[in-house]
C-alpha positions in Angstrom: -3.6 2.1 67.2 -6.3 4.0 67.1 -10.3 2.4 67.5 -13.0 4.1 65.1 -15.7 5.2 67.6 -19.1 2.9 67.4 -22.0 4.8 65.2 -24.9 5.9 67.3 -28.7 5.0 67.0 -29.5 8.0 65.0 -26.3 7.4 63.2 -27.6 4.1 62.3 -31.4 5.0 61.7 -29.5 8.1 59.6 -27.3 5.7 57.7 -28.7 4.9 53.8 -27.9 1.6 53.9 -30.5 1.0 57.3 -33.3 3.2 54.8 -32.4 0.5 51.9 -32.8 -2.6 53.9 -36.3 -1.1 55.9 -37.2 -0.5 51.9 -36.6 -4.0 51.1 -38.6 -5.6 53.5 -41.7 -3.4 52.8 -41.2 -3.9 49.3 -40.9 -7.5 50.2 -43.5 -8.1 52.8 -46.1 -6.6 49.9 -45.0 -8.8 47.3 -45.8 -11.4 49.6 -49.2 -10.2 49.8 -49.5 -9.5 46.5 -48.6 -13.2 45.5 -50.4 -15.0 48.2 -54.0 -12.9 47.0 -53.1 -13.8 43.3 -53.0 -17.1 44.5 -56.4 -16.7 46.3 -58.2 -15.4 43.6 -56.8 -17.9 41.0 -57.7 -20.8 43.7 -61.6 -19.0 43.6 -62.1 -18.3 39.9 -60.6 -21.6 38.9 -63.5 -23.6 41.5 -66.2 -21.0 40.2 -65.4 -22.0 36.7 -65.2 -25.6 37.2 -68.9 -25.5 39.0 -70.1 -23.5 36.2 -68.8 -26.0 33.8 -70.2 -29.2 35.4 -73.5 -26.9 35.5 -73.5 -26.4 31.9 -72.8 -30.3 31.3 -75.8 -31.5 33.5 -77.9 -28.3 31.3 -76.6 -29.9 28.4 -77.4 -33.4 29.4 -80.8 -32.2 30.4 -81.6 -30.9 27.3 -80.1 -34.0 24.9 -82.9 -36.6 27.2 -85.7 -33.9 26.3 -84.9 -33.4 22.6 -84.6 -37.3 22.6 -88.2 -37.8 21.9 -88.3 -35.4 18.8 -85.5 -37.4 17.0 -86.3 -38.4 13.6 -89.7 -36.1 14.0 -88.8 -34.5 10.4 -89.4 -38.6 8.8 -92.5 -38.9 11.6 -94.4 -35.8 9.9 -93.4 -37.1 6.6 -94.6 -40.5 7.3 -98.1 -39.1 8.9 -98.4 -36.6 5.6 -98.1 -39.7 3.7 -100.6 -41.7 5.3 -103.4 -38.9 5.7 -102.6 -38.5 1.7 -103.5 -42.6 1.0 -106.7 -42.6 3.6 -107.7 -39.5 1.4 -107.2 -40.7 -2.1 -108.4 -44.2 -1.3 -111.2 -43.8 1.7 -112.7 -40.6 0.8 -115.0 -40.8 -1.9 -114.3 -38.4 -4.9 -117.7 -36.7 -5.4 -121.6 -37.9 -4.3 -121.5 -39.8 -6.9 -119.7 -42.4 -6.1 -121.3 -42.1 -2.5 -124.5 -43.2 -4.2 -123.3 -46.3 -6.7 -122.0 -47.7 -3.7 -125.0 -47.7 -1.9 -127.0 -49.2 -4.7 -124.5 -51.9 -5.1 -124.6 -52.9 -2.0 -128.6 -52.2 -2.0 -128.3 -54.9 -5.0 -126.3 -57.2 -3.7 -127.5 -57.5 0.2 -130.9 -58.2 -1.8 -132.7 -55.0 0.4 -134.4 -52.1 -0.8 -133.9 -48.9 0.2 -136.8 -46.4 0.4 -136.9 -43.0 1.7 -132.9 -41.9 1.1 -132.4 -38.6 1.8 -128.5 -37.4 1.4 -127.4 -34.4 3.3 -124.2 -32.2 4.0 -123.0 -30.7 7.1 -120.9 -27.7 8.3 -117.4 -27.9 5.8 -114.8 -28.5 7.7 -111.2 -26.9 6.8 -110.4 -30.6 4.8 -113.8 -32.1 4.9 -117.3 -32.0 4.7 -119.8 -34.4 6.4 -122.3 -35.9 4.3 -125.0 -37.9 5.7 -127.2 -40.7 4.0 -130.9 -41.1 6.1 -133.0 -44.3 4.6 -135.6 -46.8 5.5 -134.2 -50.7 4.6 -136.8 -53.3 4.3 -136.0 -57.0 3.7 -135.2 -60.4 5.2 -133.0 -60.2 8.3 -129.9 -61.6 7.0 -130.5 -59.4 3.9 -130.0 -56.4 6.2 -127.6 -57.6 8.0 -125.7 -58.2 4.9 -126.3 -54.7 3.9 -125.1 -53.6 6.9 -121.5 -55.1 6.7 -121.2 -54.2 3.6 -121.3 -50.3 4.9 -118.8 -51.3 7.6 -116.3 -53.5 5.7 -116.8 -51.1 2.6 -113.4 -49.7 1.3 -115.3 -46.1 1.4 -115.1 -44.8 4.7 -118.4 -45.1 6.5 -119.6 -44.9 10.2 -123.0 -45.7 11.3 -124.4 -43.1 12.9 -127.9 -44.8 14.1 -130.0 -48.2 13.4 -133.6 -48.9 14.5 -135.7 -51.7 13.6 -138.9 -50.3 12.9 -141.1 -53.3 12.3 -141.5 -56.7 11.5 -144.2 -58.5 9.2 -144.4 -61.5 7.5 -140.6 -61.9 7.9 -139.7 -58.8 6.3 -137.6 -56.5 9.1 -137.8 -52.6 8.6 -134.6 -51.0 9.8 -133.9 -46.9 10.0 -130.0 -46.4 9.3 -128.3 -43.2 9.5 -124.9 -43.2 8.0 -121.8 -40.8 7.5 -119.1 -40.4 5.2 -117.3 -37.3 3.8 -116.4 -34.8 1.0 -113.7 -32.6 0.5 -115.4 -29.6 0.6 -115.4 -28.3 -3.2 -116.8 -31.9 -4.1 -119.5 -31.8 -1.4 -120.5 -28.1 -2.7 -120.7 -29.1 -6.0 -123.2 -32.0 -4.8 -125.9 -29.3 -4.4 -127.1 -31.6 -1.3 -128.8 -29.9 1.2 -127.8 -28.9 4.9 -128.0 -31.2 7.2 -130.6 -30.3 10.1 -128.6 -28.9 13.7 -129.4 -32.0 15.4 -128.2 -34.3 12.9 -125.2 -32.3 12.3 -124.6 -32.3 16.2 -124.5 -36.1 15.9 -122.8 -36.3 12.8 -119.7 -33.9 14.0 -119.5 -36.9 17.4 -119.7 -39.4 14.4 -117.0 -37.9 12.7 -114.5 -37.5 15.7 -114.8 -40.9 16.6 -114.0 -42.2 13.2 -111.0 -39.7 12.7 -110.0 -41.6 15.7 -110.4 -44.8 14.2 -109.2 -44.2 10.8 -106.1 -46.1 11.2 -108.2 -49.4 12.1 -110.5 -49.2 9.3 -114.4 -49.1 9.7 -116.1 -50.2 12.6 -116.7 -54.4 13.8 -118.8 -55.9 11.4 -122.3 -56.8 12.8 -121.5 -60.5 12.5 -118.6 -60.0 14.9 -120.6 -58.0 17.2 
């Protein structure tokens, strides 16, 4: 019985089948590689997505606890609109007229008389204009002084710019009151009034901003409380 001699190295490294197997594992071995960076970059992408996703939460978070504030800020201008509209109709006197009944009312029923009024207008403002009433009051003290409260508690809105007693004699007290109120400015220019003088407007302009400030509060502490 005859033995089939054994196939040589280059027989074998010759051989097809040797070629198909060294194929294999290549092929094999980068597969591997292939799979195992996949793998890599899906582990990377997925993390980098995840941090940007918690980023844009906390962003998101951020921005709901600033925007809190301006909730309902639609029904706060509305509100505001709506309150400016009622100090105008009922605090701002409709024309100079009415600016001087009240003043003769209350020059009637504090029991004072008034002498020397001179009614001015300032500057118009873009809803506004300042008018300004400069008088001499003579009378018994507690006649002035009821005049006087009657400006601050009046339903017109008034602020007293300046008081100064300017005499005294036989119980009748001479006082010097500036006062302000205001037009809207079509009213005030149909007044025909008179510019008020730079200094009193100065002082009427710091009058003003301190009552726009207090408009919610009404006029100023009576003189009795004071």
């Amino acid at each position: 019985m005859s033995t089939a001699p054994a196939p040589t190295m280059g027989e074998r490294i010759r051989s097809p089948l040797t070629w198909h197997f060294v194929v294999f594992g290549l092929l094999l071995a980068v597969a591997i590689f292939m799979c195992a960076r996949l793998g890599m970059d899906w582990l990377a992408t997925n993390t980098h997505a995840s941090e940007t996703l918690l980023t844009k939460q906390v962003q998101l978070r951020q921005m709901k606890l600033q925007l809190a504030p301006l909730g309902g800020l639609d029904q706060t201008v509305e509100k505001t609109r709506g309150q400016l509209k009622t100090f105008f109709d009922e605090r701002v006197p409709a024309n100079y007229s009415a600016i001087e009944s009240n003043m003769t009312d209350l020059e009637v029923k504090s029991g004072v008389r008034l002498s020397r009024v001179q009614y001015t207008q300032g500057k118009p403002g873009p809803a506004l204009t300042p008018i300004t009433m400069d008088a001499a009051i003579s009378g018994a003290y507690p006649a002035i002084m009821h005049f006087v409260n009657g400006i601050e508690r009046a339903k017109t809105f008034y602020v007293i710019q300046e008081m100064a007693l300017t005499g005294e004699q036989n119980g009748q007290v001479n006082l010097r009151i500036r006062v302000s109120t205001w037009l809207r400015p079509e009213a005030a220019a149909a007044s025909g009034l008179p510019m008020t003088p730079a200094d009193d407007h100065q002082a009427g302009h710091q009058a003003g901003q301190a009552g726009v400030d207090s408009s919610n509060t009404g006029n100023a502490p009576s003189a009795e409380e004071q």
